[in-house]
N, C-alpha and C positions, 0 to 999 in steps of 0.2 A: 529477220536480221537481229533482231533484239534479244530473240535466244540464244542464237548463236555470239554475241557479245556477251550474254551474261554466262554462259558455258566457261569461254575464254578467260573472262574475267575469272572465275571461281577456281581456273586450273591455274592461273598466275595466281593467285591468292590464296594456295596451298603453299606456300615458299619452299618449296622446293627439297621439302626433306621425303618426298617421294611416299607421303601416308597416301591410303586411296581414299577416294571424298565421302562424304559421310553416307551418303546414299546407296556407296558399293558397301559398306561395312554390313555385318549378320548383325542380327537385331540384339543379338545374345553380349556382340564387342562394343554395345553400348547403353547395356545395362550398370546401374549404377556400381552396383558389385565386381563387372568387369573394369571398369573405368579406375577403380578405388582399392585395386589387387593389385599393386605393384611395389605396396609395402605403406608402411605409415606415412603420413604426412609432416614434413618437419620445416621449421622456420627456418630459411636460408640469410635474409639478410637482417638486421639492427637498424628498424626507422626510428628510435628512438630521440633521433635528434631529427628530424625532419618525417615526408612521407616518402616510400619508395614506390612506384606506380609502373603501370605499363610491362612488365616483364617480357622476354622475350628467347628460349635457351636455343642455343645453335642444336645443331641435329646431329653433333656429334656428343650431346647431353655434357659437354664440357665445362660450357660458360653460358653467362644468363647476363644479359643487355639491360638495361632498366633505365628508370628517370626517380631522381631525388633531391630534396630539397636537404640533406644531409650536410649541408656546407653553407647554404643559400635560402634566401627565400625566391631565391630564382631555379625553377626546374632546369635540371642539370642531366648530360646520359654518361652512368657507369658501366664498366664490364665487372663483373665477377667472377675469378675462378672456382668452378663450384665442386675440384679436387680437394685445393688451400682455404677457399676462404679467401683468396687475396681479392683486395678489390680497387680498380684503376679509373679515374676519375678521368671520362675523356671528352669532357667540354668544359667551356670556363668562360665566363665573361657576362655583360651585362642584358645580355637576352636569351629568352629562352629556349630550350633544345628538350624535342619529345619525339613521341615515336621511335627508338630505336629499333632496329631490325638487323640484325646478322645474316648474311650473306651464307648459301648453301653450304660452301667451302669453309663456312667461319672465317675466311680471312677479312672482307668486309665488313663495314657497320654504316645502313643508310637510316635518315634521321631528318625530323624537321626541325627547322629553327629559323626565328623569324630577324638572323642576324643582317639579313639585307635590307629588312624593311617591312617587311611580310614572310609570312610562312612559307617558304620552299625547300624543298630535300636536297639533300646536301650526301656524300660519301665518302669515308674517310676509312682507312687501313684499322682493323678491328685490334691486331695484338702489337703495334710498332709506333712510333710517330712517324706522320707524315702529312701531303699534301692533303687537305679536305678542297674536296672539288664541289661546284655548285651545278645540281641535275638541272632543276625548274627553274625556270624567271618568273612563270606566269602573273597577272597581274593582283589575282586571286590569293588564297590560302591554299597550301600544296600539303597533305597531308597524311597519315597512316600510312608508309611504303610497305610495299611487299617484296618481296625477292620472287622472279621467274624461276625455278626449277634449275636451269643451267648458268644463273647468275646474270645474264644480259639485259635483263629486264625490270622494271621496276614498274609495279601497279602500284594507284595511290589514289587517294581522293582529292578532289579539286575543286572550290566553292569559287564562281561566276559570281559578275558584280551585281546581281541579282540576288545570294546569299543563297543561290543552288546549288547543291553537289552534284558531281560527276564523276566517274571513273576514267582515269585515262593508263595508260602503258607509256613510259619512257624507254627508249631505248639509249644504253647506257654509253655506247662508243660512238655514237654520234647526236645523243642528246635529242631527237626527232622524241615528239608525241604524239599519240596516237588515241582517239576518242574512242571511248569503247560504250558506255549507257550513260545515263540517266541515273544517279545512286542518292545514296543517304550519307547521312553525317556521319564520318569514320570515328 
């Protein structure tokens, strides 16, 4: 049973941009030469006034989710267009906001923030304003989200008031969790 949850878990925590897991890859597409062939490496964002952490780019290699302290010394989650350059500041206030994740489609962005009291994931419209809705209550820290593949799902880590983490799956249109292992600190 325990495999079969850590399978599950590891095919939800691919987010959904349909790479095959690293175990199917040839040994050659993960050679460091193969890895570091896709052209030189360039600074995308200016932490110059803060740190930019966590990165995270949609799958359609458009835009890149982050967390920064660039305004704040409170971690904060931006988007970036990484056509322009343009970059849109989409939390604010006096608690903090990490893990961002983009949704398969990019229209999403799910995220912790521990604006209720505690850390729970929260999902709010990726390119517009709008309603941020709240996924987890648990009574724990809710943490690291992932995107299911078809967007319905959300894996994430979850520390018990014993200060142990867990894997669980939320399902998004009816907010049900589902216990998947036993994990580590995401």
């Amino acid at each position: 049973m325990r495999l079969i949850a850590i399978t599950i878990a590891a095919a939800l925590l691919l987010a959904g941009c349909q790479q095959p897991p690293a175990n199917q890859l040839a040994e050659s597409q993960l050679s460091p030469k193969a890895l570091y062939s896709h052209g030189p490496v360039e600074q995308i964002t200016d932490d110059s006034a803060g740190s930019d952490l966590e990165p995270d780019l949609s799958c359609d290699g458009k835009w890149m989710a982050f967390v920064s302290t660039r305004h704040s010394s409170i971690p904060q989650v931006y988007l970036q267009s990484l056509g322009d350059g343009r970059i849109i500041q989409k939390t604010d206030g006096p608690y903090p906001n990490l893990s961002p994740k983009l949704s398969p489609d990019g229209q999403w962005l799910a995220l912790a923030s521990n604006r209720s009291g505690n850390f729970d994931l929260w999902v709010m419209p990726a390119h517009e304003e709008g309603l941020t809705w709240q996924v987890t209550t648990a009574p724990g820290e809710d943490r690291s989200p992932s995107w299911s593949p078809d967007g319905k799902r959300l894996a994430y880590g979850s520390k018990d008031e014993y200060g142990r983490w867990h894997l669980w799956v939320a399902e998004l249109s009816s907010r049900n969790r589902t216990y998947l292992c036993p994990g580590e600190r995401p």
